[in-house]
C-alpha positions as a LaTeX table, in Angstrom:
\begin{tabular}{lrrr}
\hline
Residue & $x$ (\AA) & $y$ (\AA) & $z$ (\AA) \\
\hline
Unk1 & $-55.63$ & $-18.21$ & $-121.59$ \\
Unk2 & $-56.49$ & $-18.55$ & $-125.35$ \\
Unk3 & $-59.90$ & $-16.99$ & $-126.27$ \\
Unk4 & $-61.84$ & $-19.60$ & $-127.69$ \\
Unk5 & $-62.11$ & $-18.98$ & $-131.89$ \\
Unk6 & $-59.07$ & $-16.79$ & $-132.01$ \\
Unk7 & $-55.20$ & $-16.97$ & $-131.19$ \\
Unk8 & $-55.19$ & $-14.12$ & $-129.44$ \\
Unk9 & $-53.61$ & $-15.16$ & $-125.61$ \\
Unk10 & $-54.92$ & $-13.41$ & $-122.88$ \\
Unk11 & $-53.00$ & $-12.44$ & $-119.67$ \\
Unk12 & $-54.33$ & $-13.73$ & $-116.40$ \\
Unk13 & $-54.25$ & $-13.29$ & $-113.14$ \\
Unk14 & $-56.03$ & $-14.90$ & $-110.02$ \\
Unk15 & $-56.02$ & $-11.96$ & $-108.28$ \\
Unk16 & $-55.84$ & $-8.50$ & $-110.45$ \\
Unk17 & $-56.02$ & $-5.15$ & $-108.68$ \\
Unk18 & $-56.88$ & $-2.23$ & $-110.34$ \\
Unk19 & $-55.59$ & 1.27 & $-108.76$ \\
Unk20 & $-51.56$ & 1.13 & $-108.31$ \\
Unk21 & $-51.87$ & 4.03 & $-105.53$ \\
Unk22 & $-51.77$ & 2.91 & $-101.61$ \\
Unk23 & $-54.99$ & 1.25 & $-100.99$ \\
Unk24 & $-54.38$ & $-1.15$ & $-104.24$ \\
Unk25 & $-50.11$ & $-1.70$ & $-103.49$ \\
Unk26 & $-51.05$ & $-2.46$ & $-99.77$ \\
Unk27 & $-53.53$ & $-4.83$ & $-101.07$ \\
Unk28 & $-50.99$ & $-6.33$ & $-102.80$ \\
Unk29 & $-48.62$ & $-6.40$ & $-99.77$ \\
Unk30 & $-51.26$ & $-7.98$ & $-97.57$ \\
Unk31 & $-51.96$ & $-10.81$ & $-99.53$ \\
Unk32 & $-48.27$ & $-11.66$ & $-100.09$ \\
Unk33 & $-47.93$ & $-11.32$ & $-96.42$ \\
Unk34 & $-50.44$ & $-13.72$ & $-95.58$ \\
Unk35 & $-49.41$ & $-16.72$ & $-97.80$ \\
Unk36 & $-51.59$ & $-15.88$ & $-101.09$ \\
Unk37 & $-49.24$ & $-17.99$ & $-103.81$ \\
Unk38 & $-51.65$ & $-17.32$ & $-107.06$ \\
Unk39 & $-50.56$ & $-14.99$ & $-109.54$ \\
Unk40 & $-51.10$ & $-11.72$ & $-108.99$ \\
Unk41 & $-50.97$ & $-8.06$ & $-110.92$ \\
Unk42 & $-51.46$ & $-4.70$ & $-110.53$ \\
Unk43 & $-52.71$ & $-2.36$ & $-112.98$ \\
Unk44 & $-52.36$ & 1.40 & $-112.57$ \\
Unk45 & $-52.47$ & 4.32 & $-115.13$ \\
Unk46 & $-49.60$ & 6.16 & $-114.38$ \\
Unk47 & $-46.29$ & 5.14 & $-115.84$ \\
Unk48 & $-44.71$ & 5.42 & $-111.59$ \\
Unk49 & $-44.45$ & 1.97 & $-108.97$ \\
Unk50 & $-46.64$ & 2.91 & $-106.14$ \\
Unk51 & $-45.53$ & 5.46 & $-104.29$ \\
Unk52 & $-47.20$ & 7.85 & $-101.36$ \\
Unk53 & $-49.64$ & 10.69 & $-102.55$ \\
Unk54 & $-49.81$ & 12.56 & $-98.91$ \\
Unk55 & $-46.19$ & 13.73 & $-100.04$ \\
Unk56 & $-47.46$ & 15.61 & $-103.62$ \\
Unk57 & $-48.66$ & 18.11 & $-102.00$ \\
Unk58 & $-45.62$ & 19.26 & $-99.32$ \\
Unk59 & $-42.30$ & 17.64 & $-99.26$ \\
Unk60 & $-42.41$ & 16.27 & $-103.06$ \\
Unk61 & $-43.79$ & 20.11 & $-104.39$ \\
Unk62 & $-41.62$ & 21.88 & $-101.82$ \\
Unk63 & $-38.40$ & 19.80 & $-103.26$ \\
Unk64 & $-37.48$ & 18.17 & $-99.94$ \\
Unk65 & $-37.71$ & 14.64 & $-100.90$ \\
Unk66 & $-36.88$ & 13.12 & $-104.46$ \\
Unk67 & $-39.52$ & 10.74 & $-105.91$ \\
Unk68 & $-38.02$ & 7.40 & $-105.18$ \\
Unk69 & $-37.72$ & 8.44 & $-101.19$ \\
Unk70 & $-42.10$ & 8.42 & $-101.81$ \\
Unk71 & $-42.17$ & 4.96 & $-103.09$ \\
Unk72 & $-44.34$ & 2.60 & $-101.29$ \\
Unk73 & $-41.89$ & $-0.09$ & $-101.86$ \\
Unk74 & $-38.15$ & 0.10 & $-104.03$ \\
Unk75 & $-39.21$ & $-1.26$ & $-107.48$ \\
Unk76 & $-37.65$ & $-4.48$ & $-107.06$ \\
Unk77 & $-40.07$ & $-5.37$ & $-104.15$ \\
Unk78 & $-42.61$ & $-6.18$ & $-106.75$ \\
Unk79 & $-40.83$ & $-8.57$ & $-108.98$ \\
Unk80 & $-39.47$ & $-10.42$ & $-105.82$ \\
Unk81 & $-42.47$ & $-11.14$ & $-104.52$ \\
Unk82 & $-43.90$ & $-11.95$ & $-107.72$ \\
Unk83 & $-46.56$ & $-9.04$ & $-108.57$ \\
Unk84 & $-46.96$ & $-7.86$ & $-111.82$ \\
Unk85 & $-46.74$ & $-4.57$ & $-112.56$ \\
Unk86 & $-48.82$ & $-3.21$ & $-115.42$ \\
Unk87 & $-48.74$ & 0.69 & $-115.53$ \\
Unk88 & $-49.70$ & 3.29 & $-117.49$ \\
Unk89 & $-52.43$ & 1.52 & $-118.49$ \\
Unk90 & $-55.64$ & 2.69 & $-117.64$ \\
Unk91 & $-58.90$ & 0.28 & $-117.04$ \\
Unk92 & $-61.47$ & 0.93 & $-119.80$ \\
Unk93 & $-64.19$ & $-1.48$ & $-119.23$ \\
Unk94 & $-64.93$ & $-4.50$ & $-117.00$ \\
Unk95 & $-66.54$ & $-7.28$ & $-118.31$ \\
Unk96 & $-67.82$ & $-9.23$ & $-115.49$ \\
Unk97 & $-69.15$ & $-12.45$ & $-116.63$ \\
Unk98 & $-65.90$ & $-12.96$ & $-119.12$ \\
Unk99 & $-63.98$ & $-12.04$ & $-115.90$ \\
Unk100 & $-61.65$ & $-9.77$ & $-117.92$ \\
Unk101 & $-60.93$ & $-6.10$ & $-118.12$ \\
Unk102 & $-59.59$ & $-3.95$ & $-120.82$ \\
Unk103 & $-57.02$ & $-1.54$ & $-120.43$ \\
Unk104 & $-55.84$ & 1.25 & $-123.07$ \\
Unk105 & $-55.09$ & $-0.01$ & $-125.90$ \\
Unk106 & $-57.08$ & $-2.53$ & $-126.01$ \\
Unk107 & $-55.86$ & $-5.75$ & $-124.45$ \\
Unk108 & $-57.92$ & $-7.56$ & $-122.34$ \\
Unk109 & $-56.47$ & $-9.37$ & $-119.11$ \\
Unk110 & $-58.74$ & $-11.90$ & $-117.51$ \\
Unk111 & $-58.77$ & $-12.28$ & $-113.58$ \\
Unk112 & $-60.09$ & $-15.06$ & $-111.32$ \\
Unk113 & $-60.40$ & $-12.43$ & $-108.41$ \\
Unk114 & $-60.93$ & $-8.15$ & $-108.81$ \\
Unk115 & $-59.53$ & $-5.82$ & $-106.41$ \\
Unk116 & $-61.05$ & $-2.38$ & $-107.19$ \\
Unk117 & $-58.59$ & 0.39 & $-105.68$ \\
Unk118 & $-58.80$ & 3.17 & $-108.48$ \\
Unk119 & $-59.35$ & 5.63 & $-106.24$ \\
Unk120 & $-60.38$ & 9.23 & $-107.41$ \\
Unk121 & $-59.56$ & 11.84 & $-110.04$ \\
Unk122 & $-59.66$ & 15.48 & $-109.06$ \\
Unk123 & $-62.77$ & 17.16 & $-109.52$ \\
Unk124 & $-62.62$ & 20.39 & $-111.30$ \\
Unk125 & $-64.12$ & 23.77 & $-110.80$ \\
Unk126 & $-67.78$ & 24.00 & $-111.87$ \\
Unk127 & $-67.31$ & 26.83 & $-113.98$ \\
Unk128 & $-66.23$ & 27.82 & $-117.15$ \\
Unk129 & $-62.53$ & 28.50 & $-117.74$ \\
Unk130 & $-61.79$ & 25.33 & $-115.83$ \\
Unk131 & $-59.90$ & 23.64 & $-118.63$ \\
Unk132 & $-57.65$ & 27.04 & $-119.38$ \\
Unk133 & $-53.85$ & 26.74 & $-119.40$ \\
Unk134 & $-52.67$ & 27.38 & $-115.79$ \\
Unk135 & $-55.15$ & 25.84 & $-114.18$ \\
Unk136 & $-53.65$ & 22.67 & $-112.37$ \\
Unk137 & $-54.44$ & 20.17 & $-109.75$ \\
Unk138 & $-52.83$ & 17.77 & $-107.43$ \\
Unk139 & $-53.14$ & 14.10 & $-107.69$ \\
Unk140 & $-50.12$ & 12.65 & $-109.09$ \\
Unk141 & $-46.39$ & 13.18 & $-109.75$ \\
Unk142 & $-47.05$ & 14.43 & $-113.14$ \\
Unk143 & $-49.51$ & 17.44 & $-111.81$ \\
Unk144 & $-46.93$ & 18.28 & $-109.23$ \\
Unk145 & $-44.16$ & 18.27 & $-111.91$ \\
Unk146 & $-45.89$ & 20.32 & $-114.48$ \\
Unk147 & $-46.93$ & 23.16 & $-112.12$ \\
Unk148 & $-43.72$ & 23.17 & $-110.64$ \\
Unk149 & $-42.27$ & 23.72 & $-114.12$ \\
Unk150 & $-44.34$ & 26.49 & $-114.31$ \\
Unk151 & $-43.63$ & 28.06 & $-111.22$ \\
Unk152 & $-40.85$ & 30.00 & $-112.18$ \\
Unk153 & $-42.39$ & 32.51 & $-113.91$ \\
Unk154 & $-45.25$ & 32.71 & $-111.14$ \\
Unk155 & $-46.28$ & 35.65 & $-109.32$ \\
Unk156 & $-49.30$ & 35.87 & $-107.75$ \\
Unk157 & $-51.25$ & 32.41 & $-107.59$ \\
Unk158 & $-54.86$ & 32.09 & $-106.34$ \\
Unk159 & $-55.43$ & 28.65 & $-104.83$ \\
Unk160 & $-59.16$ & 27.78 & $-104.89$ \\
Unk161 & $-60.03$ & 25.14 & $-101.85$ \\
Unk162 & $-59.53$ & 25.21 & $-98.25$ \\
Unk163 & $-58.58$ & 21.59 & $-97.77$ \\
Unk164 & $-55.57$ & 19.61 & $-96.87$ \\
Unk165 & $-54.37$ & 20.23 & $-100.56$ \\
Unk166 & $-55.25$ & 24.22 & $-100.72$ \\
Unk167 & $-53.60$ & 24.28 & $-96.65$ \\
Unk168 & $-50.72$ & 22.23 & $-97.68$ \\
Unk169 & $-50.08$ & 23.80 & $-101.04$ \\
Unk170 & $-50.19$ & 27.27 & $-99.57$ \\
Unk171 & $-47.83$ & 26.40 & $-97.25$ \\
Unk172 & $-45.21$ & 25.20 & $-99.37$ \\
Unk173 & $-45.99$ & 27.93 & $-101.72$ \\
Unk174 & $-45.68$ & 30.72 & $-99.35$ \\
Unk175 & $-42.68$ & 29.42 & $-97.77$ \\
Unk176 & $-40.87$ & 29.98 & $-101.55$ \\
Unk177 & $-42.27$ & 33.48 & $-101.19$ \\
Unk178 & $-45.08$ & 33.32 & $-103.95$ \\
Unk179 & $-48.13$ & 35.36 & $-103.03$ \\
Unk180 & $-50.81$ & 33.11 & $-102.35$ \\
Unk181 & $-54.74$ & 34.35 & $-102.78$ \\
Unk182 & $-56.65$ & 31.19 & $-100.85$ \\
Unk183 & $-59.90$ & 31.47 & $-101.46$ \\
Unk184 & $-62.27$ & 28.66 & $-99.72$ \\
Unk185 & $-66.37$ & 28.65 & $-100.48$ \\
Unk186 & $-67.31$ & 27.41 & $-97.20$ \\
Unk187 & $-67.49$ & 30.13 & $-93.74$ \\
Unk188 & $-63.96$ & 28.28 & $-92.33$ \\
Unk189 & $-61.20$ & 25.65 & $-94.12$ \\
Unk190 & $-61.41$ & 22.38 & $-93.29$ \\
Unk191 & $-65.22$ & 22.49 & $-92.38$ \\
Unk192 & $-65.76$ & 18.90 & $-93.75$ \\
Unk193 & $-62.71$ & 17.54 & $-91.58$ \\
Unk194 & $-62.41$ & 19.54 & $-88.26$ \\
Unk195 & $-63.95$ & 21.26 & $-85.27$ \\
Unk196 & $-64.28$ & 25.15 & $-85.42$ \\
Unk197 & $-61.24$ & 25.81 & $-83.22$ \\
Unk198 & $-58.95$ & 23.23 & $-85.44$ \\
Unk199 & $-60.27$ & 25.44 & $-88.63$ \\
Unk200 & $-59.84$ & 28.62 & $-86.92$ \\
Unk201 & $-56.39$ & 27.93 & $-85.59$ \\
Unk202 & $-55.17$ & 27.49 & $-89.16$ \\
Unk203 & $-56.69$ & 30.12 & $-91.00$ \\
Unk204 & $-54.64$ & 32.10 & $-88.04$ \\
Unk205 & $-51.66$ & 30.09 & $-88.74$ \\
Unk206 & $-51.69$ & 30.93 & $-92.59$ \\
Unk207 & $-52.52$ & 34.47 & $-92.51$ \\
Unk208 & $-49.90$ & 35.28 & $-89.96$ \\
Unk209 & $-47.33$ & 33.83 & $-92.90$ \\
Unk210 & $-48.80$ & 36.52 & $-95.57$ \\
Unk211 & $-51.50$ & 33.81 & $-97.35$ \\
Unk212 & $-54.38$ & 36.03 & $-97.98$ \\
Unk213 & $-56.98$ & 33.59 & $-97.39$ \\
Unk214 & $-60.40$ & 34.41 & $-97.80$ \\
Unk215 & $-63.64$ & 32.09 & $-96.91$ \\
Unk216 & $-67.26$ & 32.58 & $-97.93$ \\
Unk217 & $-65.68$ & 33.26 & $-101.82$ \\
Unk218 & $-67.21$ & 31.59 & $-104.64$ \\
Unk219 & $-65.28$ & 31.23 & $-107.84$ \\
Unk220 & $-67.78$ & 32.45 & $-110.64$ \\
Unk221 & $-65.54$ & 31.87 & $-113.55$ \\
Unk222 & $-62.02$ & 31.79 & $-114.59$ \\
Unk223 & $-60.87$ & 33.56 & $-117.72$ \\
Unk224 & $-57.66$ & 34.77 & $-120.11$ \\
Unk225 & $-55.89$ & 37.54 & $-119.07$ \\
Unk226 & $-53.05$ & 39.61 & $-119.44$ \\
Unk227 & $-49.98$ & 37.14 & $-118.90$ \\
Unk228 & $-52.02$ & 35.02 & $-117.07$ \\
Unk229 & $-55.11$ & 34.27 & $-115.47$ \\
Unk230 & $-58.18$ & 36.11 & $-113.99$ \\
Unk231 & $-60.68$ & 34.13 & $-111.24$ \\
Unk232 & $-63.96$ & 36.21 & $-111.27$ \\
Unk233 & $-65.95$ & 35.93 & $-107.80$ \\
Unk234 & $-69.24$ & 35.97 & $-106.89$ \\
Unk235 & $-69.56$ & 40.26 & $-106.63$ \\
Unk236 & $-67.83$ & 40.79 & $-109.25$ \\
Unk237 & $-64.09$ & 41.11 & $-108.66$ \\
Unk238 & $-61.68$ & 39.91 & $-110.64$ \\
Unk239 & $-58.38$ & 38.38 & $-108.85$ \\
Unk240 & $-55.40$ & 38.31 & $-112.09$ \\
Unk241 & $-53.26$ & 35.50 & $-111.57$ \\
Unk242 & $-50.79$ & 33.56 & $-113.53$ \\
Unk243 & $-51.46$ & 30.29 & $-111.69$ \\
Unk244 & $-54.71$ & 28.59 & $-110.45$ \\
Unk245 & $-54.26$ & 25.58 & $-108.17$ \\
Unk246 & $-57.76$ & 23.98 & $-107.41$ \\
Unk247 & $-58.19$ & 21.80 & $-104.70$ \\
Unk248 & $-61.85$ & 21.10 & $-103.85$ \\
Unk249 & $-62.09$ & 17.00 & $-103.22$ \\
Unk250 & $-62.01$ & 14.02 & $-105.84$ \\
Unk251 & $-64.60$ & 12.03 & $-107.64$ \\
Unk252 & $-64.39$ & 8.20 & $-107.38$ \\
Unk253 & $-62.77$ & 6.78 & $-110.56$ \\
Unk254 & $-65.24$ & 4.30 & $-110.79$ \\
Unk255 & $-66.87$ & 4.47 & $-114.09$ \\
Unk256 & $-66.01$ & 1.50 & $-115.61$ \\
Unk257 & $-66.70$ & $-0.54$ & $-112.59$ \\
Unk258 & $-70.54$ & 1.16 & $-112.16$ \\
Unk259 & $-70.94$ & 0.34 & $-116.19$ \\
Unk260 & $-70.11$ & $-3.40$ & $-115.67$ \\
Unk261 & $-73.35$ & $-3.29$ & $-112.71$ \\
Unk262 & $-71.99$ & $-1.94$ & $-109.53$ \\
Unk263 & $-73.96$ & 0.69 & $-107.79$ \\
Unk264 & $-72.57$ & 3.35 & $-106.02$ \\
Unk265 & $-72.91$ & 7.10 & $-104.55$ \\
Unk266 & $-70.58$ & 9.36 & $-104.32$ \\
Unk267 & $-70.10$ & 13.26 & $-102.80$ \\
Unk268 & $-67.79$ & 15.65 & $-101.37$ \\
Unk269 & $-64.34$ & 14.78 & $-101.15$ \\
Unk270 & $-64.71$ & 10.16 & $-102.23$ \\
Unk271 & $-67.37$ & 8.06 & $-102.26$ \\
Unk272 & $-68.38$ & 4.44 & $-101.38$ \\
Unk273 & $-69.58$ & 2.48 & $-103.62$ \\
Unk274 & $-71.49$ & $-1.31$ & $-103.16$ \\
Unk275 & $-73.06$ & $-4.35$ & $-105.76$ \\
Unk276 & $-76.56$ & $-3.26$ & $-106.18$ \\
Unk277 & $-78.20$ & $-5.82$ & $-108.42$ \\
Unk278 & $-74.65$ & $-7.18$ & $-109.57$ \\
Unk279 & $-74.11$ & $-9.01$ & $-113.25$ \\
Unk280 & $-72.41$ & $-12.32$ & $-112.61$ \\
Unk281 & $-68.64$ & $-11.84$ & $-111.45$ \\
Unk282 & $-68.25$ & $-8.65$ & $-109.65$ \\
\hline
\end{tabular}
């Protein structure tokens, strides 16, 4: 496509989906499967094919699988079945009645159909000392790899969230015989996601394995301190750590999509999100 009153050419697909994690690579998949012969792309922002997530968090961070035994599909897949892959690129904007998005950078790619499948971003502790060094979170290869680097050197390592990631992490973290502080908010882990017995069962499971998991504990703050990391909680203590992992649910990655005129709510661990009043095109 040439924009009209420039030579700029503009890349364009009839069907473009945004998100290169499961929902948006199945996507993909599907329509291949069931005859779609238009052109088709996928733009994701990290640099990786898709590959599984569920893994991050046990056999990927415990070192029992290598990354390209996570991958949705070998990269080759992709190319033979003619899907573009454009990665590392994140979506920027959406500009619905140019049917086109912009991706970082700056180029804009112009679609005839748009898959949304972005997903969510971690969602950080609401507190200050959120952004310190040492503080991580689990969402992609990259976090996984970078704490992993760091994990050497770890002793203690408080793990804020008593979720499938905080569980899971604690697990795999234990089981390399790091002392693991779990510390969940709510009066049992899981609360969102199981019955009482299911929670209680598990918080017997881990503590029987040495995780010192605590529930009912609010993080207050996190702050410097010596050779690592201190998490202050409600009362007053202060837990010294040189690792924080924080695993307390995901906020929809949506933004540019909601700017272009989709409405949406979101909470607790996702979201759903729906046209309300749409501009022309989404």
């Amino acid at each position: 496509t040439v924009i009209p009153g420039s030579e700029k050419v503009m890349r364009r697909f009839d069907v473009l989906i945004v998100g290169a994690g499961h929902a948006g690579a199945q996507a993909a998949i599907t329509l291949r499967q069931h005859g779609f012969e238009g052109s088709l792309a996928i733009v994701g922002d990290e640099p990786d094919p898709p590959y599984e997530r569920p893994p991050l968090s046990k056999e990927y961070l415990a070192g029992e699988k290598a990354f390209d035994r996570i991958l949705i599909r070998p990269p080759a897949f992709w190319s033979e079945r003619g899907v573009d892959l454009i990665l590392g690129r994140a979506v920027t904007a959406v500009d619905a009645r140019a049917h086109s998005v912009t991706v970082a950078g700056g180029e804009e790619i112009g679609y005839g159909k748009l898959v949304w499948a972005a997903g969510g971003k971690p969602r950080p502790l609401p507190c200050a000392g959120s952004d310190l060094a040492g503080v991580h979170t689990i969402r992609s290869r990259a976090d996984v790899d970078r704490l992993t680097a760091e994990l050497p050197g770890a002793g203690r390592i408080v793990n804020v969230g008593g979720g499938y990631i905080g569980l899971e992490v604690a697990a795999v973290l234990r089981k390399r015989g790091l002392e693991i502080v779990l510390l969940e908010a709510l009066d049992r882990v899981l609360a969102r996601v199981a019955a009482e017995p299911i929670s209680r069962f598990y918080e017997a499971e881990h503590r029987a394995r040495g995780v010192d998991l605590r529930t009912g504990i609010v993080v207050e703050g996190l702050e410097p301190g010596q050779g690592g990391l201190g998490a202050r909680l409600a009362g007053g203590e202060l837990l010294a750590a040189l690792m924080v992992i924080v695993g307390i649910g995901i906020t929809p990655a949506a933004g540019p999509l909601v700017a272009a005129g989709a409405g949406g709510a979101g909470g607790g661990g996702g979201g759903a999100f729906w046209p309300t009043r749409p501009r022309p095109g989404l």
